[in-house]
C-alpha positions in Angstrom: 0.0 0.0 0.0 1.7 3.2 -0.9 1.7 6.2 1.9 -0.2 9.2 0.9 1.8 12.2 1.5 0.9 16.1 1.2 2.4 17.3 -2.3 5.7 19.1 -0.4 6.3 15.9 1.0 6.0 13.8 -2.0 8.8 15.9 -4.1 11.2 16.5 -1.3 11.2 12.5 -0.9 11.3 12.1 -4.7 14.1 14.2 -5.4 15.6 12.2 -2.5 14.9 9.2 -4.6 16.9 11.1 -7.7 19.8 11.8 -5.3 18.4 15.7 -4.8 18.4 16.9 -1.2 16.0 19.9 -1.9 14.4 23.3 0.3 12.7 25.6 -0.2 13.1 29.5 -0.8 10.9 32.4 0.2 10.9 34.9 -2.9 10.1 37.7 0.0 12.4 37.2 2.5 15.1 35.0 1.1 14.3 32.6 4.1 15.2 29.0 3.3 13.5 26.0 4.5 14.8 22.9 5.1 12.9 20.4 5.4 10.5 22.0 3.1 7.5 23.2 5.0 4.6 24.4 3.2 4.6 28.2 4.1 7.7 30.5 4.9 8.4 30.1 8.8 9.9 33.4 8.6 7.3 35.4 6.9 4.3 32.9 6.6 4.7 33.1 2.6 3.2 30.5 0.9 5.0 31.0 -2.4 8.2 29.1 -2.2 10.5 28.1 -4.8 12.4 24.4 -4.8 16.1 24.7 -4.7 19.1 22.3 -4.4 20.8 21.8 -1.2 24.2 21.9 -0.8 24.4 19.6 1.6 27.2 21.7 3.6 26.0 22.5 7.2 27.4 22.8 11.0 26.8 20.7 13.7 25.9 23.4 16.6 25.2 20.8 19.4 25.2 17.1 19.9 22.4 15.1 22.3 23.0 11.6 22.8 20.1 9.2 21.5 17.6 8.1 24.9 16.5 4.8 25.3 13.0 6.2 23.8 15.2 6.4 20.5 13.8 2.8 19.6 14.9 0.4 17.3 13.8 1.9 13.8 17.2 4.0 14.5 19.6 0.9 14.8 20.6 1.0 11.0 22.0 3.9 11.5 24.4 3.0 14.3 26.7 4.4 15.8 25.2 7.9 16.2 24.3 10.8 18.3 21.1 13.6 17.5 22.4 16.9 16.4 21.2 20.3 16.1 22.5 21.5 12.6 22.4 24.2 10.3 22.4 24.0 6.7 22.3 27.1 4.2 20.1 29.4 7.0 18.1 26.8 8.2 18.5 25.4 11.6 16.9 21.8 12.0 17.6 18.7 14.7 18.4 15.6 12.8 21.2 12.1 12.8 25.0 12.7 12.9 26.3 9.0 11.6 29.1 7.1 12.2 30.0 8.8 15.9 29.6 7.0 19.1 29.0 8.5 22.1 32.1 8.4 23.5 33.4 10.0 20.7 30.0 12.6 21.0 32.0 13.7 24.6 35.1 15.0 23.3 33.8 16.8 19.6 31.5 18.4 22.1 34.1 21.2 23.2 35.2 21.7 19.7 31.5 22.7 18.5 30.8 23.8 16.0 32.1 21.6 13.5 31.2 21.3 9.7 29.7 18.2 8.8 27.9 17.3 5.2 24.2 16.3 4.5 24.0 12.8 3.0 21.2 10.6 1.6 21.1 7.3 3.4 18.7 4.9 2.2 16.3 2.5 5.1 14.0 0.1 4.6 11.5 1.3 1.2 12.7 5.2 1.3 15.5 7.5 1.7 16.4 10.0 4.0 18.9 12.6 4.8 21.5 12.3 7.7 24.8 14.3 8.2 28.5 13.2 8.6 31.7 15.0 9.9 33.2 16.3 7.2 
Protein backbone atom coordinates (compact mmCIF):
# COMPACT_ATOMS: atom_id res chain seq x y z
CA UNK A 1 0.00 0.00 0.00
CA UNK A 2 1.70 3.23 -0.91
CA UNK A 3 1.69 6.24 1.91
CA UNK A 4 -0.16 9.21 0.86
CA UNK A 5 1.79 12.21 1.49
CA UNK A 6 0.92 16.05 1.22
CA UNK A 7 2.43 17.31 -2.28
CA UNK A 8 5.70 19.11 -0.41
CA UNK A 9 6.29 15.87 0.96
CA UNK A 10 5.95 13.83 -1.99
CA UNK A 11 8.75 15.91 -4.12
CA UNK A 12 11.19 16.46 -1.28
CA UNK A 13 11.17 12.52 -0.94
CA UNK A 14 11.27 12.15 -4.69
CA UNK A 15 14.13 14.17 -5.35
CA UNK A 16 15.59 12.23 -2.46
CA UNK A 17 14.92 9.21 -4.59
CA UNK A 18 16.92 11.11 -7.72
CA UNK A 19 19.83 11.81 -5.35
CA UNK A 20 18.39 15.70 -4.83
CA UNK A 21 18.41 16.87 -1.20
CA UNK A 22 15.98 19.88 -1.91
CA UNK A 23 14.40 23.27 0.32
CA UNK A 24 12.65 25.65 -0.16
CA UNK A 25 13.15 29.53 -0.77
CA UNK A 26 10.86 32.43 0.17
CA UNK A 27 10.91 34.92 -2.89
CA UNK A 28 10.10 37.74 -0.04
CA UNK A 29 12.44 37.24 2.48
CA UNK A 30 15.14 34.98 1.14
CA UNK A 31 14.32 32.64 4.10
CA UNK A 32 15.20 28.95 3.28
CA UNK A 33 13.50 26.01 4.52
CA UNK A 34 14.78 22.87 5.07
CA UNK A 35 12.86 20.40 5.41
CA UNK A 36 10.48 22.00 3.07
CA UNK A 37 7.49 23.19 5.01
CA UNK A 38 4.57 24.42 3.19
CA UNK A 39 4.60 28.21 4.06
CA UNK A 40 7.70 30.47 4.89
CA UNK A 41 8.44 30.08 8.84
CA UNK A 42 9.87 33.41 8.57
CA UNK A 43 7.34 35.37 6.88
CA UNK A 44 4.27 32.88 6.55
CA UNK A 45 4.75 33.15 2.63
CA UNK A 46 3.22 30.49 0.86
CA UNK A 47 5.03 30.96 -2.38
CA UNK A 48 8.16 29.09 -2.22
CA UNK A 49 10.46 28.10 -4.79
CA UNK A 50 12.36 24.37 -4.79
CA UNK A 51 16.10 24.72 -4.69
CA UNK A 52 19.08 22.33 -4.45
CA UNK A 53 20.81 21.79 -1.23
CA UNK A 54 24.18 21.89 -0.76
CA UNK A 55 24.36 19.58 1.63
CA UNK A 56 27.20 21.67 3.58
CA UNK A 57 26.03 22.51 7.23
CA UNK A 58 27.38 22.84 11.01
CA UNK A 59 26.82 20.65 13.72
CA UNK A 60 25.92 23.37 16.59
CA UNK A 61 25.18 20.83 19.43
CA UNK A 62 25.24 17.14 19.90
CA UNK A 63 22.43 15.13 22.32
CA UNK A 64 22.98 11.62 22.82
CA UNK A 65 20.09 9.20 21.49
CA UNK A 66 17.65 8.12 24.87
CA UNK A 67 16.51 4.80 25.26
CA UNK A 68 13.05 6.19 23.76
CA UNK A 69 15.17 6.44 20.54
CA UNK A 70 13.78 2.77 19.64
CA UNK A 71 14.90 0.40 17.32
CA UNK A 72 13.82 1.91 13.76
CA UNK A 73 17.17 4.02 14.50
CA UNK A 74 19.62 0.85 14.85
CA UNK A 75 20.58 1.03 10.99
CA UNK A 76 21.98 3.86 11.49
CA UNK A 77 24.45 3.02 14.28
CA UNK A 78 26.73 4.43 15.76
CA UNK A 79 25.24 7.87 16.16
CA UNK A 80 24.28 10.77 18.25
CA UNK A 81 21.12 13.59 17.46
CA UNK A 82 22.40 16.91 16.44
CA UNK A 83 21.20 20.28 16.09
CA UNK A 84 22.48 21.47 12.57
CA UNK A 85 22.40 24.24 10.32
CA UNK A 86 22.40 24.01 6.71
CA UNK A 87 22.35 27.08 4.24
CA UNK A 88 20.10 29.43 7.04
CA UNK A 89 18.07 26.77 8.24
CA UNK A 90 18.51 25.36 11.55
CA UNK A 91 16.91 21.82 12.00
CA UNK A 92 17.59 18.66 14.67
CA UNK A 93 18.43 15.56 12.84
CA UNK A 94 21.19 12.14 12.82
CA UNK A 95 24.96 12.73 12.95
CA UNK A 96 26.34 9.03 11.64
CA UNK A 97 29.06 7.06 12.17
CA UNK A 98 29.98 8.77 15.86
CA UNK A 99 29.57 6.98 19.14
CA UNK A 100 28.98 8.55 22.08
CA UNK A 101 32.08 8.36 23.55
CA UNK A 102 33.41 10.00 20.66
CA UNK A 103 30.04 12.63 21.01
CA UNK A 104 32.00 13.72 24.65
CA UNK A 105 35.15 14.96 23.31
CA UNK A 106 33.81 16.75 19.63
CA UNK A 107 31.54 18.39 22.09
CA UNK A 108 34.11 21.16 23.15
CA UNK A 109 35.17 21.72 19.66
CA UNK A 110 31.50 22.75 18.50
CA UNK A 111 30.77 23.83 15.99
CA UNK A 112 32.09 21.59 13.48
CA UNK A 113 31.23 21.28 9.70
CA UNK A 114 29.69 18.16 8.78
CA UNK A 115 27.93 17.25 5.23
CA UNK A 116 24.16 16.28 4.54
CA UNK A 117 24.04 12.75 2.95
CA UNK A 118 21.20 10.56 1.57
CA UNK A 119 21.13 7.29 3.44
CA UNK A 120 18.65 4.94 2.20
CA UNK A 121 16.30 2.52 5.13
CA UNK A 122 14.02 0.08 4.60
CA UNK A 123 11.55 1.31 1.17
CA UNK A 124 12.73 5.17 1.25
CA UNK A 125 15.46 7.49 1.71
CA UNK A 126 16.37 10.00 4.05
CA UNK A 127 18.93 12.62 4.85
CA UNK A 128 21.51 12.32 7.66
CA UNK A 129 24.76 14.29 8.25
CA UNK A 130 28.49 13.20 8.63
CA UNK A 131 31.71 14.96 9.90
CA UNK A 132 33.17 16.30 7.18
Amino acid sequence: MAIKMERIVQRYYEELENGKIMGRKCPACGAIQFPPRIACTSCGNFEQEWIEMSGNAMLTDITLPSRMTGPSTEVFQPFVMGCFEMEGSELNGILRNISSEEAEGLKERLPLPVKACIFQIENMKTVVFELV
